[in-house]
C-alpha positions as a Markdown table, in Angstrom:
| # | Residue | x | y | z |
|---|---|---|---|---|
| 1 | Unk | -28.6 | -11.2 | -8.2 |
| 2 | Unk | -30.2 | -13.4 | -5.2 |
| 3 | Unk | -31.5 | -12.2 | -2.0 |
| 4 | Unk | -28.3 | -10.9 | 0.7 |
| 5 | Unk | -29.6 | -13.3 | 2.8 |
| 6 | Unk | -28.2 | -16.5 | 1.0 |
| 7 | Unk | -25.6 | -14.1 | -0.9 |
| 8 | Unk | -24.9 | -13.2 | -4.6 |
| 9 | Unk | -23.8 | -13.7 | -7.7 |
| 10 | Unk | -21.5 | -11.5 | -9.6 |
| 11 | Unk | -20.9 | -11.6 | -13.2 |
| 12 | Unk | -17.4 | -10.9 | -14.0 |
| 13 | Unk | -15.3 | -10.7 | -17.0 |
| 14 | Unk | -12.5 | -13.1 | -15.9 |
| 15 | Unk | -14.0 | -15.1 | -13.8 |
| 16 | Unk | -17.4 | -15.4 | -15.3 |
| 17 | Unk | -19.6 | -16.0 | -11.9 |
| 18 | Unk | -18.4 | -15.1 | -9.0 |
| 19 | Unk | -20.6 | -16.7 | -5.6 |
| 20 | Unk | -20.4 | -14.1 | -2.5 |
| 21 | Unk | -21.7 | -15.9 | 0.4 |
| 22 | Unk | -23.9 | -13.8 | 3.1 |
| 23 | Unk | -20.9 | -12.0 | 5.0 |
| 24 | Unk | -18.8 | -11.4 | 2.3 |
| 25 | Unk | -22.0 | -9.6 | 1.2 |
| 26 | Unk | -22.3 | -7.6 | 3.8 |
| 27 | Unk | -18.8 | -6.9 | 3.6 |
| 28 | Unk | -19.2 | -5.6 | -0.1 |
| 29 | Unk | -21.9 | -3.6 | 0.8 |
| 30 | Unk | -19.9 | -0.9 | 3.3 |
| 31 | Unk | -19.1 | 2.3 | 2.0 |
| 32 | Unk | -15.6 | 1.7 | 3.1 |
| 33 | Unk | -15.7 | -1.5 | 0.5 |
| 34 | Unk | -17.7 | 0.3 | -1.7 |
| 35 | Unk | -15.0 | 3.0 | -2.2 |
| 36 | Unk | -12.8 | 0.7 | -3.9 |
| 37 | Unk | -15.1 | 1.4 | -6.8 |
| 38 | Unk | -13.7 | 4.6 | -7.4 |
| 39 | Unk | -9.9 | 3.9 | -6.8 |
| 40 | Unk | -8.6 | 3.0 | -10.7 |
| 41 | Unk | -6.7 | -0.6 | -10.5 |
| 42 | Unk | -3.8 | 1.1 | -12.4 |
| 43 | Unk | -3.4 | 4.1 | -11.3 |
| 44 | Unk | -2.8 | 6.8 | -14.2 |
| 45 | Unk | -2.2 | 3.2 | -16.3 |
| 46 | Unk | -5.2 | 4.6 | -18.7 |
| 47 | Unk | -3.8 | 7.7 | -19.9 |
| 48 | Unk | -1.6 | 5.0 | -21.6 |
| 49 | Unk | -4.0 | 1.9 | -22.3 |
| 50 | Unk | -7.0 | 3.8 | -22.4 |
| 51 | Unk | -9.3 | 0.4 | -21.4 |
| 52 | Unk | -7.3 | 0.3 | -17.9 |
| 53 | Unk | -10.4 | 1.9 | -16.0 |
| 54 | Unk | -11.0 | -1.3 | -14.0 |
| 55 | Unk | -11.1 | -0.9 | -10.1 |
| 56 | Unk | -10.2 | -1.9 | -6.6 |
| 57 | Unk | -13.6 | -3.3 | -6.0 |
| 58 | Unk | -13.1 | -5.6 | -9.4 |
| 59 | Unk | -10.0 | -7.0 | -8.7 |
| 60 | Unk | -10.7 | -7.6 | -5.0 |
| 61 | Unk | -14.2 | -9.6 | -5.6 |
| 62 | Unk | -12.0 | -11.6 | -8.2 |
| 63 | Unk | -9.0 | -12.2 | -5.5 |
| 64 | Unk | -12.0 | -13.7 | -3.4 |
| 65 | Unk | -13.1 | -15.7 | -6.0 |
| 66 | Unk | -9.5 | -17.3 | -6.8 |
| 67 | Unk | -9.2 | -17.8 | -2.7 |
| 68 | Unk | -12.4 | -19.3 | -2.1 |
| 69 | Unk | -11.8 | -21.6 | -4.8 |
| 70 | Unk | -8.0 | -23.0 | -3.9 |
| 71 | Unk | -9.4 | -23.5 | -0.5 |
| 72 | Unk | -12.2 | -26.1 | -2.0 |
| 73 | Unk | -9.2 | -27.5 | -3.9 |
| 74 | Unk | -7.1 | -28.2 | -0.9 |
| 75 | Unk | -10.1 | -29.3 | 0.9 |
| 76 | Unk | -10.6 | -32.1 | -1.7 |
| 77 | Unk | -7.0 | -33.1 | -1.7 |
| 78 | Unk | -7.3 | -34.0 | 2.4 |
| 79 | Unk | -3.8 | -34.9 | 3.8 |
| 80 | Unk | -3.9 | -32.2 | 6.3 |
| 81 | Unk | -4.0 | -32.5 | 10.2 |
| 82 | Unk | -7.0 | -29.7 | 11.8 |
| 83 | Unk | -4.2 | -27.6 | 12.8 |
| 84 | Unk | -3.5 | -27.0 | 9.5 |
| 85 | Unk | -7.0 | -25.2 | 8.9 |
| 86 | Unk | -6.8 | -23.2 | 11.7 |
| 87 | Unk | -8.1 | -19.4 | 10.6 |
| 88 | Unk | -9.4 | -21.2 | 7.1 |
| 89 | Unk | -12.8 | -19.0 | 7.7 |
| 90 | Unk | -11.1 | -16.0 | 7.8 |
| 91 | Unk | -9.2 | -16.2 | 4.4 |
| 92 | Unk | -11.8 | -15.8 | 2.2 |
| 93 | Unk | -12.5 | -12.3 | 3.9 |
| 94 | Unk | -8.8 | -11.5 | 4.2 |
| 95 | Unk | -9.1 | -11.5 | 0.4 |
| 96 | Unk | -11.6 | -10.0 | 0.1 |
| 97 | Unk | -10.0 | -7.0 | 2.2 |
| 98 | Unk | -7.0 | -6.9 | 1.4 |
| 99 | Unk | -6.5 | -3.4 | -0.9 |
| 100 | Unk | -9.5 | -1.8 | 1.4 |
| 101 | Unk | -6.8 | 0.5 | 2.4 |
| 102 | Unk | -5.6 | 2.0 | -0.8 |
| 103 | Unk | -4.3 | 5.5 | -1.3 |
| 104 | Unk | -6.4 | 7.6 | -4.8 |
| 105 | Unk | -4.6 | 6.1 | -7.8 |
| 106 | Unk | -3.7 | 2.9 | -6.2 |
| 107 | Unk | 0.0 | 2.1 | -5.5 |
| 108 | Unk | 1.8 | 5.7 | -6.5 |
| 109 | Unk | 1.6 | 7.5 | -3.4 |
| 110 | Unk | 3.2 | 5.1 | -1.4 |
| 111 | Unk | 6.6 | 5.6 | -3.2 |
| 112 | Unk | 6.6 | 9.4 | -1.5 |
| 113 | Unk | 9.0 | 9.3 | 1.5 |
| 114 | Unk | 7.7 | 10.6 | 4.9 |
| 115 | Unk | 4.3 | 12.4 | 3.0 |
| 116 | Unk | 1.7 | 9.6 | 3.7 |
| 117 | Unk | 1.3 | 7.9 | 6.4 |
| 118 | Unk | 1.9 | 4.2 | 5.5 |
| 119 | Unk | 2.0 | 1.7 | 2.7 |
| 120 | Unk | -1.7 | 0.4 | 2.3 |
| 121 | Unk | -1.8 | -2.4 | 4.1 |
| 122 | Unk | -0.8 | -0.7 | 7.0 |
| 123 | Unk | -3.6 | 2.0 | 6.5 |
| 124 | Unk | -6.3 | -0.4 | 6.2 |
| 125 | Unk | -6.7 | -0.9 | 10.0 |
| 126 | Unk | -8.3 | 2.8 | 10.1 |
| 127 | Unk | -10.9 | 0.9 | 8.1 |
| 128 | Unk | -10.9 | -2.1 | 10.3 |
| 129 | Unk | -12.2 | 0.1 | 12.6 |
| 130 | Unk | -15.5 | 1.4 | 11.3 |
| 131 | Unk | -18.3 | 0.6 | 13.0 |
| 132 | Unk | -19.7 | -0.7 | 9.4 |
| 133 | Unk | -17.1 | -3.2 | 8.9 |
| 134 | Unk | -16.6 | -4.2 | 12.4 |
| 135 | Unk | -20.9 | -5.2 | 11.9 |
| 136 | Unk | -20.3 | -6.9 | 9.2 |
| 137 | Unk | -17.3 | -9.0 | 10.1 |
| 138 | Unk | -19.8 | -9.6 | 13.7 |
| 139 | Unk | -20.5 | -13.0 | 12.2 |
| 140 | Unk | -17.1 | -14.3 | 12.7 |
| 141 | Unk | -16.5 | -13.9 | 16.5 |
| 142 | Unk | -14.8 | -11.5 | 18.3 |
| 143 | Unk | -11.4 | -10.4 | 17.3 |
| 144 | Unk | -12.2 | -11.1 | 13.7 |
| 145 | Unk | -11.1 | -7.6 | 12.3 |
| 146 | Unk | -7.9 | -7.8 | 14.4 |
| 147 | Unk | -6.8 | -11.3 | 13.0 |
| 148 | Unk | -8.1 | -10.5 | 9.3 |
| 149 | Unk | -5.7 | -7.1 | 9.1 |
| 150 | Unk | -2.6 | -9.6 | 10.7 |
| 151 | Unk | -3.5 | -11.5 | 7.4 |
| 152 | Unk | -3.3 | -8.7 | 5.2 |
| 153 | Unk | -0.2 | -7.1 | 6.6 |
| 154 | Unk | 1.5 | -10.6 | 6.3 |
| 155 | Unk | 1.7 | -10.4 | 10.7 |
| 156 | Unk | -0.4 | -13.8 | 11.1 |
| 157 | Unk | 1.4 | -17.3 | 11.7 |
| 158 | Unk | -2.3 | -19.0 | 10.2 |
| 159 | Unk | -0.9 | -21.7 | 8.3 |
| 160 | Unk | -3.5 | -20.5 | 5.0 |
| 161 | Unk | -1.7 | -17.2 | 5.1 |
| 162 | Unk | 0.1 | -17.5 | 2.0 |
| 163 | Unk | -3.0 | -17.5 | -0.2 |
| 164 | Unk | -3.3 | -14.1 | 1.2 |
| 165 | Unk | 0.4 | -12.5 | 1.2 |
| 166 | Unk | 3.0 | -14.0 | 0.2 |
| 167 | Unk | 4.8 | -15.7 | -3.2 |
| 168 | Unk | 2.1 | -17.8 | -4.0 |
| 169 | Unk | -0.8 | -15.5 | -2.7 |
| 170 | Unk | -3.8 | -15.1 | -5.2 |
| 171 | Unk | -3.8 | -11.4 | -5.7 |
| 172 | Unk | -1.1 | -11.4 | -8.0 |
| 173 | Unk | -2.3 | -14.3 | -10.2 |
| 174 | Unk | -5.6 | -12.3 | -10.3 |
| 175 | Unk | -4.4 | -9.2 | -11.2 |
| 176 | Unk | -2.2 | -10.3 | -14.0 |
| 177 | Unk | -4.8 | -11.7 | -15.6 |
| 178 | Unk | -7.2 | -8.6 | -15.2 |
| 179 | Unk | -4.3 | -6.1 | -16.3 |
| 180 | Unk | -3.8 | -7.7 | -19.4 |
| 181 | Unk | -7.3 | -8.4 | -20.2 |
| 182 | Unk | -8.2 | -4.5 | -19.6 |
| 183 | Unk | -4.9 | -3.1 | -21.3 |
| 184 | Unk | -5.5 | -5.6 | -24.1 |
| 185 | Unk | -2.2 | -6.5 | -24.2 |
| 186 | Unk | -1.6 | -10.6 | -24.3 |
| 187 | Unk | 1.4 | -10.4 | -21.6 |
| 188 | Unk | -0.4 | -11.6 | -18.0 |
| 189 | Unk | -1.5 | -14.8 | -19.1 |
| 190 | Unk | -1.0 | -17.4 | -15.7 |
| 191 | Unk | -1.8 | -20.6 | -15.6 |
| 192 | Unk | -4.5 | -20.3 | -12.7 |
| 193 | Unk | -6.0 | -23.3 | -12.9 |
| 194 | Unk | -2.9 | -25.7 | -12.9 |
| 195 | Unk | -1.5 | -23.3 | -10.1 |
| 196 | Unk | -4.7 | -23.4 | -7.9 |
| 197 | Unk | -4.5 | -27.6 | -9.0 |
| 198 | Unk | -0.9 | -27.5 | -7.5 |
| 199 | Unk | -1.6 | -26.0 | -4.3 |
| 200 | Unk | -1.0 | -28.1 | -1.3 |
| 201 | Unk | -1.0 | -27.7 | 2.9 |
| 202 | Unk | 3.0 | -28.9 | 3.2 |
| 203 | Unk | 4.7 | -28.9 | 6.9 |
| 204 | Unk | 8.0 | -26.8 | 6.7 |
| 205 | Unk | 10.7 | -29.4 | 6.9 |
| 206 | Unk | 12.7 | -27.1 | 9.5 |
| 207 | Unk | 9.8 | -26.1 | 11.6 |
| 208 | Unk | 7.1 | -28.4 | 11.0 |
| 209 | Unk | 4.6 | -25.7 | 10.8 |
| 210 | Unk | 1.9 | -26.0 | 7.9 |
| 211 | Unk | 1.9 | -23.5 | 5.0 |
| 212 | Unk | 0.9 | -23.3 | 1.4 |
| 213 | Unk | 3.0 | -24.7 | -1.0 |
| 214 | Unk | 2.8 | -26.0 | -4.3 |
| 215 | Unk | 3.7 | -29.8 | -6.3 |
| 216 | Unk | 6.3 | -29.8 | -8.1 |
| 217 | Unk | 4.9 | -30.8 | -11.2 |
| 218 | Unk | 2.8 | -27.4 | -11.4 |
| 219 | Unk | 6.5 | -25.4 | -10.7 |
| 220 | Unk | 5.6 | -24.9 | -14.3 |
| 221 | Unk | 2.8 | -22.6 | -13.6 |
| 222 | Unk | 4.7 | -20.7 | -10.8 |
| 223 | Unk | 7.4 | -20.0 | -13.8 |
| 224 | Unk | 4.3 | -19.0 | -15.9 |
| 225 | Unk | 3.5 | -16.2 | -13.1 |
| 226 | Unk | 7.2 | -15.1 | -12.6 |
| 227 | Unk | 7.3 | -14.7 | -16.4 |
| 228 | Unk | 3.9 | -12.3 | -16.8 |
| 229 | Unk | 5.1 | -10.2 | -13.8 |
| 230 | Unk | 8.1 | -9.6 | -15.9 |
| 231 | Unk | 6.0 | -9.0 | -18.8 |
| 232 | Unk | 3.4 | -6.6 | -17.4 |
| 233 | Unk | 6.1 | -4.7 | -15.1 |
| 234 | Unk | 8.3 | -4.0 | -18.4 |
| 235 | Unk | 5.5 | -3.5 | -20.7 |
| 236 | Unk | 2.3 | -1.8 | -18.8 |
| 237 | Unk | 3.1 | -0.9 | -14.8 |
| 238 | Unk | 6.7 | 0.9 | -16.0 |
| 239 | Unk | 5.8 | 1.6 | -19.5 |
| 240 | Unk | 7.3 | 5.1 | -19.8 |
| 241 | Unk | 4.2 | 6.9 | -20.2 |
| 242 | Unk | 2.6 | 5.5 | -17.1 |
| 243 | Unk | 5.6 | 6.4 | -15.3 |
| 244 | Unk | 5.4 | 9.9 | -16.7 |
| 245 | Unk | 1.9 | 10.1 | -15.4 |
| 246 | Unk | 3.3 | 8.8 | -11.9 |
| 247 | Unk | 6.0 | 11.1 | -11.6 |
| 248 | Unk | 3.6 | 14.2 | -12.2 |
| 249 | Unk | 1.1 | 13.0 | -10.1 |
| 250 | Unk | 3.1 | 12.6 | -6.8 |
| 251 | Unk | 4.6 | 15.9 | -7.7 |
| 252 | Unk | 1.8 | 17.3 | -7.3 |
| 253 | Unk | 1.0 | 15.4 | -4.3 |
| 254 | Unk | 4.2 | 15.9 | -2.4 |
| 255 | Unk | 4.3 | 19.8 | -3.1 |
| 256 | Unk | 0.7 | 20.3 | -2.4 |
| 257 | Unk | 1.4 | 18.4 | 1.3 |
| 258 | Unk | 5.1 | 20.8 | 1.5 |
| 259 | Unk | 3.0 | 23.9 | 0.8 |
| 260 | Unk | 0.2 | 23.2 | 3.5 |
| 261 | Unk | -2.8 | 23.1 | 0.8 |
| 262 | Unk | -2.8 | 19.4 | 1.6 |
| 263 | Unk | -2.6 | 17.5 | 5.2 |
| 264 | Unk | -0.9 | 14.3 | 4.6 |
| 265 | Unk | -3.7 | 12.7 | 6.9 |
| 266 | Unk | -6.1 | 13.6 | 4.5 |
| 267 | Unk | -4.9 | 11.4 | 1.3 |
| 268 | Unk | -6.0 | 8.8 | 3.4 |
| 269 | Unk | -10.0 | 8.1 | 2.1 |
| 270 | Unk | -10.9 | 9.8 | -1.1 |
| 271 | Unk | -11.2 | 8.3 | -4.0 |
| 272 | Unk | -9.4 | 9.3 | -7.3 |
| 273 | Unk | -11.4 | 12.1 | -8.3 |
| 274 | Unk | -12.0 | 13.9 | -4.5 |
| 275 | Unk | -8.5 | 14.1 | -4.1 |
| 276 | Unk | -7.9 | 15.4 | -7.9 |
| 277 | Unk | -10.8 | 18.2 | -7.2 |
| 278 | Unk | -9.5 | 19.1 | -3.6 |
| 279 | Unk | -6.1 | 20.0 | -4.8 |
| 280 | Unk | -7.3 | 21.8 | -7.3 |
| 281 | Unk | -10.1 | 23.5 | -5.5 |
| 282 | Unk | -7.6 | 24.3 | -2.4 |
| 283 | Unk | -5.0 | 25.8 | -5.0 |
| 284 | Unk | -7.0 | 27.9 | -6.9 |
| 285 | Unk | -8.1 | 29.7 | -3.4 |
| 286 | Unk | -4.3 | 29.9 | -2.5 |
| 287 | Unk | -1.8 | 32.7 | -2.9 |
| 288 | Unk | 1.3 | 30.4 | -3.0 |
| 289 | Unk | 3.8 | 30.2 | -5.8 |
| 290 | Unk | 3.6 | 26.5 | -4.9 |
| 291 | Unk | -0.5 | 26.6 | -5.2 |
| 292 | Unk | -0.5 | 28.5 | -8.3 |
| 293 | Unk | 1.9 | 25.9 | -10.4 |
| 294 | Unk | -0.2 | 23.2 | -9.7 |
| 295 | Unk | -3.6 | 25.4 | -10.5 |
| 296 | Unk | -2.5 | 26.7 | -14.0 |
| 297 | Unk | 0.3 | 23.9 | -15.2 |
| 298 | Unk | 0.5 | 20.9 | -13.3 |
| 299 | Unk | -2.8 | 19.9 | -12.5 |
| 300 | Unk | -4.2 | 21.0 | -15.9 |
| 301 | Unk | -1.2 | 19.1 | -17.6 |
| 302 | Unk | -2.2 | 15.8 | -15.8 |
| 303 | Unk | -5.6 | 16.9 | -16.3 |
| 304 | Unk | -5.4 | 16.7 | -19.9 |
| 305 | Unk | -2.7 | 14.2 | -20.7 |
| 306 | Unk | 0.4 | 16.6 | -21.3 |
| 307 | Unk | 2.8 | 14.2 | -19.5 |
| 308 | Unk | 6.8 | 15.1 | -18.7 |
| 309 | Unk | 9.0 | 14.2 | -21.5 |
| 310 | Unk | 11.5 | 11.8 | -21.1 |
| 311 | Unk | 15.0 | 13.8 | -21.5 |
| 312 | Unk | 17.3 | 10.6 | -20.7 |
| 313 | Unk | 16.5 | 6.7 | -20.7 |
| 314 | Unk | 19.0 | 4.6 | -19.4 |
| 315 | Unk | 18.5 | 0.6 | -19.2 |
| 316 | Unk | 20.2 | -2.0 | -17.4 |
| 317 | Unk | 22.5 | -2.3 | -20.6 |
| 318 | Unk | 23.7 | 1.3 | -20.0 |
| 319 | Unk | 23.8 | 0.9 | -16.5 |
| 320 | Unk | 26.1 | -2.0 | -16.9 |
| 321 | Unk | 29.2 | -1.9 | -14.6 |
| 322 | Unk | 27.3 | 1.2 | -12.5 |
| 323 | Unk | 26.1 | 1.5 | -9.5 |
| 324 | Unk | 23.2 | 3.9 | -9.0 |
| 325 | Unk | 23.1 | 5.6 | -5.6 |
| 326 | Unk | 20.8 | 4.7 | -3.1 |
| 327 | Unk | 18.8 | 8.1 | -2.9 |
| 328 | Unk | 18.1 | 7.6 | -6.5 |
| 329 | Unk | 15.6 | 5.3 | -5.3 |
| 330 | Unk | 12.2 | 6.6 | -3.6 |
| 331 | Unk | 11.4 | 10.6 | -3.0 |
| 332 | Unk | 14.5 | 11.7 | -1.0 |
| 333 | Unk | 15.4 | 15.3 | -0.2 |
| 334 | Unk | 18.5 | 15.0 | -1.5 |
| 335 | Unk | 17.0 | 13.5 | -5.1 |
| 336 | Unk | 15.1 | 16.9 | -4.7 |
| 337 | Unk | 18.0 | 19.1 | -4.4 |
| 338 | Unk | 19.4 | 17.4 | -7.3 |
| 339 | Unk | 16.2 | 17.3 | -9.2 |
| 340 | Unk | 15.5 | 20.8 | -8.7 |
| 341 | Unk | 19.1 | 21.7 | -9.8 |
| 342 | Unk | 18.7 | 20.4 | -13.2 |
| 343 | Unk | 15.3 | 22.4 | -13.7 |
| 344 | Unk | 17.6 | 25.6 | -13.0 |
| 345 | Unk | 20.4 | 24.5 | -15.6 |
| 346 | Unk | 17.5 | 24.0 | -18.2 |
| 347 | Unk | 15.2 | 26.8 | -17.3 |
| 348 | Unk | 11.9 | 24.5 | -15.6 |
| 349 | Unk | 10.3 | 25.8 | -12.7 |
| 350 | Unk | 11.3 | 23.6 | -9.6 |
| 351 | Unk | 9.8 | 20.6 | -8.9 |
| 352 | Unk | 9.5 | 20.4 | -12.9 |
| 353 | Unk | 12.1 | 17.4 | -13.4 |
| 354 | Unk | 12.0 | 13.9 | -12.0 |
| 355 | Unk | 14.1 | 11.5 | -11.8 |
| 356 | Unk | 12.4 | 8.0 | -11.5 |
| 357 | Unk | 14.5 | 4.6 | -11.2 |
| 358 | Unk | 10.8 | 2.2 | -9.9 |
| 359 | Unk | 11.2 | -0.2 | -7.4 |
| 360 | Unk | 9.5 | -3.3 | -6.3 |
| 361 | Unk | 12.2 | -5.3 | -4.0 |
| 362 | Unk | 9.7 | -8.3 | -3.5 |
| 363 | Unk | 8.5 | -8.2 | -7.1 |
| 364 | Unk | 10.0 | -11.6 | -7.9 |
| 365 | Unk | 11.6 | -13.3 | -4.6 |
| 366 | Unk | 10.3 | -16.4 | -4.1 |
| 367 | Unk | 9.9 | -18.7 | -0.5 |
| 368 | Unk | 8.0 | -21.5 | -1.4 |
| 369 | Unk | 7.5 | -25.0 | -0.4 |
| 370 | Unk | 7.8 | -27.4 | -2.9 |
| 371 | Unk | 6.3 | -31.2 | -2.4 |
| 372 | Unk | 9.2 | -33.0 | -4.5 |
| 373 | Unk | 7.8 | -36.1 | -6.7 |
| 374 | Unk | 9.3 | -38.6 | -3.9 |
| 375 | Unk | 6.9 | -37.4 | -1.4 |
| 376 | Unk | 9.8 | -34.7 | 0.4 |
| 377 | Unk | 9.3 | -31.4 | 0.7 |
| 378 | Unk | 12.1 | -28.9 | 0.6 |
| 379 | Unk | 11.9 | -25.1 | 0.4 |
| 380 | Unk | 12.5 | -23.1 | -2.6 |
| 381 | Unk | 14.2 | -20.5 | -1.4 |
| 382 | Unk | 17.6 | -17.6 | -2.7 |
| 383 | Unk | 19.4 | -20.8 | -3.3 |
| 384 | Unk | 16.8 | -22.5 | -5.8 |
| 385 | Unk | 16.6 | -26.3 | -5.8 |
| 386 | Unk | 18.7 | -28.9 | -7.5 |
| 387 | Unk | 17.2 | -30.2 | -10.8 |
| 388 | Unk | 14.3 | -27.2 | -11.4 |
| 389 | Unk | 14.7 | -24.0 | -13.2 |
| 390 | Unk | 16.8 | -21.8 | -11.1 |
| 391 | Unk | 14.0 | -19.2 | -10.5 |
| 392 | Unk | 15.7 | -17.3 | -8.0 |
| 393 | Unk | 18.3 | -16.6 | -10.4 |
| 394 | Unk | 16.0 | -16.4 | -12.8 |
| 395 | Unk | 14.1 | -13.7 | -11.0 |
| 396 | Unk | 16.8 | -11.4 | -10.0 |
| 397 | Unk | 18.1 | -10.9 | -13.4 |
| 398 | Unk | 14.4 | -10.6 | -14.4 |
| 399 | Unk | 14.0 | -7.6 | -12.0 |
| 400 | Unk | 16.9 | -5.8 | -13.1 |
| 401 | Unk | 16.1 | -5.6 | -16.9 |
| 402 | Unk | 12.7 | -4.8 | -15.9 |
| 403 | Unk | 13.6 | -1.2 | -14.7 |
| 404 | Unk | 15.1 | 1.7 | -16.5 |
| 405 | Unk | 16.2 | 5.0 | -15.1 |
| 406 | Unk | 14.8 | 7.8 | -16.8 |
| 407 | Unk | 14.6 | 11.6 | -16.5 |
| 408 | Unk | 11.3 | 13.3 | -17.2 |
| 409 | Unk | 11.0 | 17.1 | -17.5 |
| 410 | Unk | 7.9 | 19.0 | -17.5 |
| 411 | Unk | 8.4 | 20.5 | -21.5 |
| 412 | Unk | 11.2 | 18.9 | -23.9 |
| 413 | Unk | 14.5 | 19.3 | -23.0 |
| 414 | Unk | 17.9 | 17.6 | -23.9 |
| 415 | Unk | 19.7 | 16.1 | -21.4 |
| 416 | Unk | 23.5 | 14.7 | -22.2 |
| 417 | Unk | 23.4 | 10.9 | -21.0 |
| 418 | Unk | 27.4 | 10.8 | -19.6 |
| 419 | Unk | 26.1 | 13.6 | -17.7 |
| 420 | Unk | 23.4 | 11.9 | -15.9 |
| 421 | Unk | 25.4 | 8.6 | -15.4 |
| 422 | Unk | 27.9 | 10.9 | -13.5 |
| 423 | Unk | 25.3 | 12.6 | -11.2 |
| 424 | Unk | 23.2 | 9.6 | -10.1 |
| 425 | Unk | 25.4 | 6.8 | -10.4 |
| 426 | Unk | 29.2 | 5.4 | -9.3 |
| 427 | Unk | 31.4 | 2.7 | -10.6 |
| 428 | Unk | 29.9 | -0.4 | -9.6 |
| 429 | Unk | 31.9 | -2.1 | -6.2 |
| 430 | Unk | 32.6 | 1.7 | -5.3 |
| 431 | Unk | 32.0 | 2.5 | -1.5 |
């Protein structure tokens, strides 16, 4: 690596060489940053693919990587006014920030309803605040930390934003593309190279603000995106076992929290392992029912891969012409009371069955300019554009085939299907 003073360079898998300039640096070297070393990229992904042990800190040197690079791209095309660059040295960073706020195990605790405090991006600004990466963000003028969180948390009107949040923002291409490489399944593959080609600063035809959009002769690689998120949501981040794995773990999370061995304040911080120990440090030295399921079956179960079986799977074939009620969805009481009532009728201990339908609403909606081959530029948007792909359409039905409902139980049980459909579900067009 060179000196800090004139940055580094990283050698990365995907990416091959990756060129940190002096603040992102300085940045990298926090201990709030370098945390993200210890937070798994996947979750409990490699009790399923067992090479899925890449991090936080990989995928977000990579995401800077990808943004530091369409930025050079734009700037080489030219065509915009200054106004259109305003906040352009803060991206980089913004990308480089953008997961500094995730919860142990990545994305799983943010499903829990009312036990943690916020999704991630909305965390984050706790770490905005340390005096470590308020020093190292210095370089940047004041108010710096505050407009790089607005970036993250999709609150800023820059007009570079979207290479940050949004449906074309870079963290998605990049971590398809490191998912699939380290679950060594060929399913993520994006066409990075014609997207980041295809970018363009476009005004907004309504508004005339600038924003990121894309040509539409490299639609073609947005397609090529929407098509390995399908992929890699069907096959790796709902594979059943991963979702097993999920299920368990906030379990254990959301009773440990209900039981007082846990403060919700404190998932924010540690890393995977510190908050695997802690629970299972603070339940051995508790006298709780609660406390003594998760020290002698849950947390050894997760502990050494004895996942929930799945008692019922039900796709979007079998949910055809059904509805499935709204508290299905998410960690509500209710889903416990009706959770916990099916471990009575086959003999579990509560809290031993789950119920998971995943959800990811903005998984596949799309709002993107697109700079027509006549020069125009019109918004692809719900309604999709006349003589492209209909990718909203496209999208939504792509979404629902992606999910499945299933039922996992803490030891093999047999569950009737009709009897399921009937508890969790209505005739579809029923109020």
């Amino acid at each position: 690596m060179d000196t800090p003073s004139h940055g580094k360079l990283v050698r990365d898998p995907l990416w091959n060489t990756i060129r940190l300039d002096a603040t992102a640096v300085r940045i990298v070297d926090t201990a709030e940053f370098q945390r993200l070393r210890y937070i798994r990229q996947l979750g409990l992904g490699h009790l399923v693919y067992p090479g899925a042990t890449h991090t936080r800190f990989d995928h977000a040197l990579g995401v800077y990587h990808l943004t530091t690079t369409a930025l050079r791209h734009l700037r080489e095309r030219g065509g915009a006014p200054p106004e259109a660059w305003e906040g352009e040295e803060l991206v980089p960073y913004a990308a480089l920030l953008h997961d500094i706020g995730h919860y142990a195990f990545s994305h799983a605790l943010e499903e829990l309803e009312g036990d943690v405090p916020a999704d991630h991006e909305v965390v984050s600004r706790r770490f905005f605040e340390s005096p470590s990466l308020r020093d190292a963000l210095a370089s940047l003028g004041l108010g710096a930390s505050e407009r790089i969180h607005e970036i993250i948390r999709g609150a800023s009107r820059i007009p570079l934003r979207g290479l940050v949040t949004g449906s074309l923002d870079l963290d998605k291409m990049e971590y398809l593309r490191r998912d699939a490489r380290f679950c060594g399944v060929p399913y993520g593959e994006v066409d990075v190279d014609r997207m980041l080609q295809g970018l363009v600063l476009l005004p907004d035809p309504a508004s005339g603000a600038w924003e990121v959009g894309v040509q539409e002769k490299a639609v073609s690689a947005l397609e090529s995106l929407l098509f390995a998120k399908y992929q890699m949501f069907r096959n790796v981040y709902w594979h059943h076992g991963v979702r097993a794995a999920t299920s368990l773990y906030k379990r254990i999370v959301e009773d440990a929290v209900g039981a007082g061995i846990l403060d919700p304040e404190e998932l924010v911080g540690p890393t995977d392992e510190e908050l695997l120990y802690e629970i299972s440090r603070r339940a051995v030295e508790d006298d709780s029912d609660v406390a003594e399921r998760l020290a002698l079956r849950w947390m050894p179960a997760l502990r050494h891969r004895r996942l929930p079986k799945r008692a019922v799977e039900l796709t979007a074939a079998d949910l055809q012409g059904r509805q499935v009620q709204s508290w299905v969805v998410g960690d509500s009481p209710w889903k416990r009371v009706v959770e916990d009532e099916l471990a009575r009728e086959l003999a579990l201990e509560p809290g031993e069955v789950m119920i998971d339908f995943p959800a990811k609403r903005a998984m596949f909606q799309l709002d993107v300019l697109v700079e027509r081959r006549g020069g125009s530029v019109e918004r692809l948007g719900p309604q999709g554009l006349p003589g492209l792909v209909d990718l909203p359409r496209v999208a939504r039905e792509l979404y629902t085939t992606a999910r499945v409902l299933r039922v996992f139980t803490f030891e093999r049980r047999e569950l009737d299907h009709e009897v399921i459909l009937e508890r969790v579900t209505q005739p579809a067009g029923a109020a």
